[in-house]
C-alpha positions in Angstrom: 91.1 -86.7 -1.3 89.1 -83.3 -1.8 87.3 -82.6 -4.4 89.2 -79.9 -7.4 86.6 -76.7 -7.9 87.5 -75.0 -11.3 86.0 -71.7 -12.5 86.6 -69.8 -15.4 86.5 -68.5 -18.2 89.4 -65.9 -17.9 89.0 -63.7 -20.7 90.0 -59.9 -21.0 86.5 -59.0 -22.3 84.6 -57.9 -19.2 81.6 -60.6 -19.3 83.2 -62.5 -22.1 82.8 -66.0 -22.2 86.4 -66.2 -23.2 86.6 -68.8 -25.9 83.1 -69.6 -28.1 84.4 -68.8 -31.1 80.7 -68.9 -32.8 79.4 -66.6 -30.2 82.3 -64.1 -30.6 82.3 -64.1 -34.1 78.6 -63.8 -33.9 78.6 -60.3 -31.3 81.8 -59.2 -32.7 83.6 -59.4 -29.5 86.7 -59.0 -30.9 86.3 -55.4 -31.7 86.2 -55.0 -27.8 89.0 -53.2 -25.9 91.4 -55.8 -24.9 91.4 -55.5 -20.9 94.3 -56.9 -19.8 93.1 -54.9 -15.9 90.0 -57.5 -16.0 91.9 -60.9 -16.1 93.8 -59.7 -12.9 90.9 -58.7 -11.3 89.4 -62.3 -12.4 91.5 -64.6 -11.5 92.5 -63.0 -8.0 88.9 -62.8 -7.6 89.0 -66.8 -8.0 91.5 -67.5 -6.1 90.4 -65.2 -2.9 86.9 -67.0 -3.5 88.9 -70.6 -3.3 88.8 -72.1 -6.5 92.0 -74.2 -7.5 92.4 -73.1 -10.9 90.5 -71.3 -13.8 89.3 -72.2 -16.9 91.1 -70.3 -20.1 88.4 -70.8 -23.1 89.7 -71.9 -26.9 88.2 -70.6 -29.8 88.9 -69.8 -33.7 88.4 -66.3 -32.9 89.6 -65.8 -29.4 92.9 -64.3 -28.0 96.0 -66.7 -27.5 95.1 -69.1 -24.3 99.1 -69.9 -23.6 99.7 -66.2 -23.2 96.3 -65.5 -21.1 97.1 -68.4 -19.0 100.7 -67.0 -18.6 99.3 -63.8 -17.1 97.0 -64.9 -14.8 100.0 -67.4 -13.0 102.0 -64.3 -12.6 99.6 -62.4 -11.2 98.5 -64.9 -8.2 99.8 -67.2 -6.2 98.3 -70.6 -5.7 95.5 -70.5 -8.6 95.6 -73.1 -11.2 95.2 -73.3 -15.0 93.3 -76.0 -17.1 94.2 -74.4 -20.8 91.7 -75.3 -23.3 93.2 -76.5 -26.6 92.6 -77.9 -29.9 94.7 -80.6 -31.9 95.5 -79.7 -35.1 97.2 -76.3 -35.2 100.1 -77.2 -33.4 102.5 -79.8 -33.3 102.4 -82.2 -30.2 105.8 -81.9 -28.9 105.9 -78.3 -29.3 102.8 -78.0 -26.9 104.3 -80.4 -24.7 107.4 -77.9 -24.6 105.5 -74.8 -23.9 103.2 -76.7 -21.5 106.7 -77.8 -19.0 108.2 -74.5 -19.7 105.4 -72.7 -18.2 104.8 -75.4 -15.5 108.7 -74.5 -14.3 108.4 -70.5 -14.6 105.2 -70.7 -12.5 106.6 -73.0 -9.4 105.0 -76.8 -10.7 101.9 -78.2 -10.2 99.7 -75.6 -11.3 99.3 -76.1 -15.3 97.2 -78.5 -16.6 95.7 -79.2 -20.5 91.9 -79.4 -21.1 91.7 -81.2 -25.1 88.6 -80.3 -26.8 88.4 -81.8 -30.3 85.8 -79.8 -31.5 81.9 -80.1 -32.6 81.2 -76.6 -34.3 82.3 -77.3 -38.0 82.0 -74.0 -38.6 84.7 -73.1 -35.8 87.4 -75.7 -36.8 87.4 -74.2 -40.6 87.8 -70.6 -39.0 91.4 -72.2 -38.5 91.4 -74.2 -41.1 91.2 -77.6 -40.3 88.9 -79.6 -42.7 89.0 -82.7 -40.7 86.3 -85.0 -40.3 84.6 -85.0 -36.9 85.5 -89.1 -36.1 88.8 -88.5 -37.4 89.7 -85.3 -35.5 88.7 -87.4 -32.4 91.4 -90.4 -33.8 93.9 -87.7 -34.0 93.5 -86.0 -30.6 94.3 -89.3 -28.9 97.5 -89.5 -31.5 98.0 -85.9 -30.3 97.8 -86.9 -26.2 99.7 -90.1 -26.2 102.8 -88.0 -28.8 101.9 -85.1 -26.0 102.6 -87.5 -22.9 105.6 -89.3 -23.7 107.6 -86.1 -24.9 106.6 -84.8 -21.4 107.9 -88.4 -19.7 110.5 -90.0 -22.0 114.2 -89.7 -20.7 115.5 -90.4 -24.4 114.5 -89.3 -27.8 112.0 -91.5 -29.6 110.5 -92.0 -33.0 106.4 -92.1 -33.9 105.1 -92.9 -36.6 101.3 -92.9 -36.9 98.2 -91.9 -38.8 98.6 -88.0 -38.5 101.9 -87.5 -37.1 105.4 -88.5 -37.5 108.8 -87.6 -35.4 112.2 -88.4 -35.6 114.2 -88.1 -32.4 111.8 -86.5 -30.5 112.5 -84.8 -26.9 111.9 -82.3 -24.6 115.2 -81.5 -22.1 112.4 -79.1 -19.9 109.8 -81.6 -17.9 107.0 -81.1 -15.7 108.0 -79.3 -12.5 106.6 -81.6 -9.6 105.6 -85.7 -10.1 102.3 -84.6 -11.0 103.4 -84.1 -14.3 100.7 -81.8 -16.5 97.2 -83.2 -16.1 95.2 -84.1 -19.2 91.4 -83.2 -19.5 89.1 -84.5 -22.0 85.3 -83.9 -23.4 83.9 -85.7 -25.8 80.4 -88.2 -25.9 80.8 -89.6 -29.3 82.2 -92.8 -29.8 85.5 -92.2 -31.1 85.5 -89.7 -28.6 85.0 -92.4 -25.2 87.7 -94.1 -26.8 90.0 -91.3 -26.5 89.1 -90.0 -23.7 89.1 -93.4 -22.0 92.7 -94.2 -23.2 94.1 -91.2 -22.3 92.6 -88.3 -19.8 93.2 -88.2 -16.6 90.3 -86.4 -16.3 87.1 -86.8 -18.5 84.7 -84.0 -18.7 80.9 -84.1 -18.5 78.9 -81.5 -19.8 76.1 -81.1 -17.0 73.6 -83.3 -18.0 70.4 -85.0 -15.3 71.8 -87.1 -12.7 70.9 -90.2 -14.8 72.4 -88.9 -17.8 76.0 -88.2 -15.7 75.5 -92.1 -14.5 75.2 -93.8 -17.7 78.0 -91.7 -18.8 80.7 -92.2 -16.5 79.6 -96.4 -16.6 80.2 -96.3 -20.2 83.8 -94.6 -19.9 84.7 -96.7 -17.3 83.6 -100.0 -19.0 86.1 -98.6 -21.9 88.8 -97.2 -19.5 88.8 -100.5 -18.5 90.1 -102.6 -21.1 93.1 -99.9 -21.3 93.6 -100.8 -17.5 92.8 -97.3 -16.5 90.6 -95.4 -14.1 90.3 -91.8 -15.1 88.6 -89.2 -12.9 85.9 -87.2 -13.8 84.3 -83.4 -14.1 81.1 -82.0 -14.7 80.7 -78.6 -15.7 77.2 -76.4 -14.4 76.3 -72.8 -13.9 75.2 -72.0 -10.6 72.1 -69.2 -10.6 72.1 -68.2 -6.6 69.6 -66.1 -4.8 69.2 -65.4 -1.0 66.2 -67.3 -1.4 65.3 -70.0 -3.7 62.4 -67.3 -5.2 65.0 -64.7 -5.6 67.3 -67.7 -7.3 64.6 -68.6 -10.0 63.4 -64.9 -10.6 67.1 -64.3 -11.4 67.0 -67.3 -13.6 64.3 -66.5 -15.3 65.9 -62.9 -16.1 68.6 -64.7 -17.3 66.5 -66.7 -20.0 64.7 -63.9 -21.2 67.5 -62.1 -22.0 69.0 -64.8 -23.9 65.9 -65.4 -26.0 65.9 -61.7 -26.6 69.9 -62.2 -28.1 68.9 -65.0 -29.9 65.8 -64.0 -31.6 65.6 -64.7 -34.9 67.1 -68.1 -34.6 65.4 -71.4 -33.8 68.3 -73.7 -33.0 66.1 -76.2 -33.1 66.1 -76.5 -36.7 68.7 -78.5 -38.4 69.3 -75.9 -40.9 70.2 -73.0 -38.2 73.0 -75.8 -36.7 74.3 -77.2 -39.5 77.8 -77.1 -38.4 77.2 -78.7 -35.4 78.5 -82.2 -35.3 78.8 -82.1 -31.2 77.2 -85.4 -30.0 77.5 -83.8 -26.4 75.5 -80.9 -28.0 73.1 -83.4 -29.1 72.1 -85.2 -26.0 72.0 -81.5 -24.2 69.5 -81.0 -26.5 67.3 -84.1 -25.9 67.3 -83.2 -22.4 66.2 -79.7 -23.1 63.4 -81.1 -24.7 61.9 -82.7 -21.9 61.5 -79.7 -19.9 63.1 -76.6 -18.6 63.5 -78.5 -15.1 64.9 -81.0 -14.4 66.2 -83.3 -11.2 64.5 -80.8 -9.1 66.8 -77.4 -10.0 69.0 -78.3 -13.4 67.5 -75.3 -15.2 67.6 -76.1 -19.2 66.3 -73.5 -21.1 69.4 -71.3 -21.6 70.4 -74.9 -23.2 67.1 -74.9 -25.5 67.4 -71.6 -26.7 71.0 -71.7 -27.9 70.8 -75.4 -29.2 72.9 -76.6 -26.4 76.2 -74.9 -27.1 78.7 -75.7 -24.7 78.7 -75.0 -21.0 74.8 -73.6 -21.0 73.0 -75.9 -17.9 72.6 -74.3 -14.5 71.5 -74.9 -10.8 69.2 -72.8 -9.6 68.7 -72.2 -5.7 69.8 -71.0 -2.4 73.8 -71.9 -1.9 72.8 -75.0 0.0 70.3 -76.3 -2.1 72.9 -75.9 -5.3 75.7 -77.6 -2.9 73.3 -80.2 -1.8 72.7 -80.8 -5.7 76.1 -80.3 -6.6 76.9 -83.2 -3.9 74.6 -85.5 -5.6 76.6 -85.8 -8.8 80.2 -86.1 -6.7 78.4 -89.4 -5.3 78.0 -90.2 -8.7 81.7 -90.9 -8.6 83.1 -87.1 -9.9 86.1 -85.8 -8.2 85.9 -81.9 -10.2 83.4 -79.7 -10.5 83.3 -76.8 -13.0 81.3 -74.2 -12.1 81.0 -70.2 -13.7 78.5 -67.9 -13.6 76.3 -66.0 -16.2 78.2 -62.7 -14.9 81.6 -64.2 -14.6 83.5 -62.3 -12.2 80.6 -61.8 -9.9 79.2 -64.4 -9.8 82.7 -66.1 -8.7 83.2 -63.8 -5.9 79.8 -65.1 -4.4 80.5 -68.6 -5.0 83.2 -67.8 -2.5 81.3 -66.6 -0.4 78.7 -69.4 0.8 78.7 -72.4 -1.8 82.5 -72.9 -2.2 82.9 -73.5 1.9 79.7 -75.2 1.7 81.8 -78.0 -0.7 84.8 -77.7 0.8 83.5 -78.6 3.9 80.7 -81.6 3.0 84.1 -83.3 0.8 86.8 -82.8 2.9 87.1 -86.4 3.7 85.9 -87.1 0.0 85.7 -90.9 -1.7 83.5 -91.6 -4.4 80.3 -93.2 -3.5 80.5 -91.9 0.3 77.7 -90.4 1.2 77.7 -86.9 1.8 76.0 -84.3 3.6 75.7 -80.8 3.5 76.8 -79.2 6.9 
């Protein structure tokens, strides 16, 4: 089965990073000229360059992901969508109704739900949700199981649990194809393995050293487990490529000075600056960044150190093949998805396409986890 190569984020701010709502409330990004041009030119960009589908960012701040997802369906052909989205705001069996709904207008089989609980206090009460971090996680699996049977059941059921309650409920629209809508996870707390394990189909990893990725997919396994369930899993990096590895890390390091010029001011490694952040993911991101800016050879870290670890912030750093080579050793791990955007988002994901994506495709065509795999 070959590997799924996701990019993202879509956003119609030209170098937006399409859902951090800290970061945009931070640079003010919504007083930007909504460029609904952009997101075409993104997404076909993505899908000429051979990704499967596209990431579309949540945030407190950012534009509606349902209607930017819409877009960029109708404006390609075969590129996917994993919509980022939050429990809490919306009522499960709506979603699951939009989700089909758009799943049918768009042909089937290219929709799929990425559930991010949330680890930036100061985000969730942007929206106003109050919730304690453990609990939010107890409600997004709530949220996913309420979410999955409206999408599945052929009559109307009742629920009645700790945050949500129905009466009858149903959806007459389904999925398009027997694929159904995917569900992604993240989450590396414990309340969040136990959702995640229960319910993803796919549980995403932050991009962490080999070792790190190792431990955590044995943990979510031991859990999955006991649920008698096998999820697959992502890990989300941000390749830095250069003709030559020199020309890679000079890049990078242009890269890091620029964001310690944009964060100057604030130590994020002081408690006080991060007081929001509950994100455990955040956390170990941040005890890796402390043991160096490399690490495993080319996992560049210090984008990661200087903005506390928030969100998708780790990179590769090298020729094409050398970041395909390293990109290979994590899908050995036992990952079947790899996210991967740039620090110039659009084009950064036309280059991809142009070396490293065929470099993948063609090292995983015959993919099974644990196969050893080469780099052609």
């Amino acid at each position: 089965m070959p590997i799924e190569i996701v990019g993202g984020m879509i956003s119609p701010f030209e170098g937006g990073e399409g859902g951090n709502g800290s970061l945009t409330a931070a640079r003010g990004a919504g007083r930007r000229a909504f460029d609904t041009g952009y997101i075409t030119r993104f997404v076909r960009a993505h899908e000429a360059a051979g990704f499967d589908a596209a990431l579309v960012g949540y945030g407190a701040t950012s534009p509606d992901g349902f209607s930017i997802a819409s877009h960029a369906l109708h404006v390609t052909d075969r590129l996917g969508v994993l919509i980022a989205h939050r429990p809490g705001f919306a009522q499960p069996t709506l979603v699951a109704r939009q989700l089909a709904t758009l799943d049918n207008l768009t042909g089937g089989g290219r929709v799929a739900m990425h559930f991010i609980t949330g680890g930036d206090e100061a985000d969730q009460h942007r929206d106003g949700d109050f919730v304690p971090h453990d609990d939010r996680y107890r409600r997004t699996a709530e949220y996913m199981e309420v979410m999955r049977r409206t999408l599945t059941a052929d009559k109307p059921f009742d629920h009645a649990g700790e945050f949500y309650k129905f009466e009858g409920a149903y959806s007459v629209v389904k999925p398009a194809t027997e694929a159904g809508i995917p569900l992604y996870f993240g989450g590396a707390s414990g309340p969040a393995l136990e959702a995640g394990a229960k319910h993803a189909d796919t549980y995403m990893l932050w991009g962490e050293p080999l070792t790190g990725i190792a431990e955590r997919i044995a943990q979510i396994r031991e859990v999955a487990a006991r649920y008698g369930r096998s999820p697959r899993f992502s890990i989300s990096l941000r390749p830095i490529l250069g003709a030559t590895e020199d020309e890679a890390w000079a890049r990078a390091q242009e890269i890091g000075d620029r964001t310690e010029e944009r964060v100057k001011g604030r130590d994020f490694s002081d408690p006080g600056v991060r007081r929001n952040q509950s994100s455990v993911g955040a956390a170990r991101l941040r005890a890796f960044a402390a043991e160096g800016d490399v690490l495993d050879e080319r996992l560049w870290m210090r984008v990661a150190r200087l903005t506390g670890s928030g969100g998708n912030s780790t990179a590769l750093v090298g020729t094409a093949e050398q970041v395909a080579d390293a990109l290979l050793k994590y899908i050995q791990l036992g990952l079947s998805t790899v996210l991967i955007r740039g620090f110039d988002p659009l084009g950064d994901a036309i280059d991809y396409g142009n070396e490293l994506i065929p470099r993948l495709r063609e090292a995983t065509k015959d993919f099974e986890p644990h196969k050893e795999l080469a780099i052609p």
